[in-house]
C-alpha positions in Angstrom: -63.1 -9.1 31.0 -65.6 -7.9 28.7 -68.8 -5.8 30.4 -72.7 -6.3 29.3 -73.4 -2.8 28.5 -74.3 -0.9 25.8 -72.0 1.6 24.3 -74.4 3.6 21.8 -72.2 4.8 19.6 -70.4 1.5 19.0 -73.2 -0.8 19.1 -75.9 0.7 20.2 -78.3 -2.6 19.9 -75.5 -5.4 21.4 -74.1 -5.7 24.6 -70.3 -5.3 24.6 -69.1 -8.8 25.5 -71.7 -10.1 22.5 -70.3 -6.8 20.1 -68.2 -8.1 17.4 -67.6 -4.2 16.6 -66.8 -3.7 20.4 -64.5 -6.7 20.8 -62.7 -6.7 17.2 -62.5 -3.2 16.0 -62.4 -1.5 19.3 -60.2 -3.7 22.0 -58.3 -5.8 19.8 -57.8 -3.6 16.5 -57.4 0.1 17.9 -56.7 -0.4 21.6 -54.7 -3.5 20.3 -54.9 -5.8 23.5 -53.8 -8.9 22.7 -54.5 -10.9 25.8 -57.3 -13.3 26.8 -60.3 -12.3 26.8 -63.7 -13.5 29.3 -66.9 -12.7 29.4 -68.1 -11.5 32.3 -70.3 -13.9 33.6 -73.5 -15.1 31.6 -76.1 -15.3 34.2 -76.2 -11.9 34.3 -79.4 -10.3 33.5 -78.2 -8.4 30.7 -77.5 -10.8 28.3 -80.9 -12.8 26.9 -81.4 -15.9 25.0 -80.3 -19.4 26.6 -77.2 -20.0 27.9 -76.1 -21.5 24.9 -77.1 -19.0 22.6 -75.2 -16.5 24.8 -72.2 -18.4 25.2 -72.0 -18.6 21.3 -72.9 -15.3 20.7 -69.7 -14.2 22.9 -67.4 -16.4 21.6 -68.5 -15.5 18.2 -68.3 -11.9 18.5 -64.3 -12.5 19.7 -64.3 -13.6 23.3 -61.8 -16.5 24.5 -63.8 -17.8 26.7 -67.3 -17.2 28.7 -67.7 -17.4 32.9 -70.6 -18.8 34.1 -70.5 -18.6 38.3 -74.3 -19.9 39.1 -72.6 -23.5 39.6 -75.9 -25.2 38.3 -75.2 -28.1 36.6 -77.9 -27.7 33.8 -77.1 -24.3 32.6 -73.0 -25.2 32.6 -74.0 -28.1 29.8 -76.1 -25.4 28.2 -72.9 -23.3 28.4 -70.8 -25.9 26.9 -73.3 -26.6 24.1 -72.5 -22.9 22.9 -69.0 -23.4 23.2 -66.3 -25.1 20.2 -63.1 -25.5 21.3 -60.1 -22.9 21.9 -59.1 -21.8 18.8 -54.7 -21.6 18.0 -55.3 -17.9 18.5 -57.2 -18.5 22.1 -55.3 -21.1 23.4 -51.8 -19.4 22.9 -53.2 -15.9 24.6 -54.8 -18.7 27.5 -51.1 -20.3 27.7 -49.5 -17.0 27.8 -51.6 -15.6 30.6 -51.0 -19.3 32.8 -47.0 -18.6 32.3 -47.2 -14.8 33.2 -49.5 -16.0 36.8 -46.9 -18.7 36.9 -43.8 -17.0 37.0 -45.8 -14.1 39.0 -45.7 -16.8 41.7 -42.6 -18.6 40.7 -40.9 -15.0 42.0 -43.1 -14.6 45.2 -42.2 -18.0 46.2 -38.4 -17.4 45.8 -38.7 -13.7 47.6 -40.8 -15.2 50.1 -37.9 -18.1 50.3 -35.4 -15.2 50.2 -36.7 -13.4 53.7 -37.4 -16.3 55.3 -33.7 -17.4 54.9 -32.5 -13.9 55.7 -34.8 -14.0 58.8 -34.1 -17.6 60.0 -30.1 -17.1 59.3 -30.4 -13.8 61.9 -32.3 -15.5 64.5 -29.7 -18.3 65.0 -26.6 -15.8 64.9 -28.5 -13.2 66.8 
């Protein structure tokens, strides 16, 4: 999740999230993380413009996709007005995140099955 703060001697003029210099050259080019990447959320104060123009501005400097928490209905369609569709590069890092939490939970299921078999099979001897 990208911040809205200004890192001065990156980009001393954009927030991060809106930073293509931030996003590109720093987090995906030298620190070379490859996973998805969200904004933090756009009502924030911080940012400035409409939601749309902030929405673009975040996708366009590199996030995958934006949060917007306020739930008002007016300002999400603003959101979505700012926002094209997943591009190849953002939808595979969005499906490779969804498998990793899936199989996260695909194992805590089976360890939880796991103990509660042990559990239930030494109640009934014991």
């Amino acid at each position: 999740m990208t911040a809205h703060i200004i890192y001065d001697n990156i980009d001393p003029k954009t927030p991060a999230t809106q930073s293509y210099n931030v996003i590109q050259k720093i987090i995906r080019d030298e620190i070379g993380f490859n996973g998805l990447l969200i904004s933090d959320c756009l009502t924030m104060k911080a940012l400035s413009g409409s939601f749309q123009d902030r929405a673009a501005a975040s996708i366009d400097a590199g996030c995958d996709v934006v949060l917007h928490c306020s739930g008002d209905l007016e300002e999400m369609i603003d959101v979505a007005a700012g926002c094209p569709p997943l591009s190849a590069d953002a939808l595979e890092r969005l499906n490779a995140s969804v498998a990793k939490v899936t199989s996260h939970i695909e194992e805590s299921e089976s360890a939880l099955m796991e103990k509660l078999s042990y559990h239930l099979k030494n109640y009934w001897q014991g």
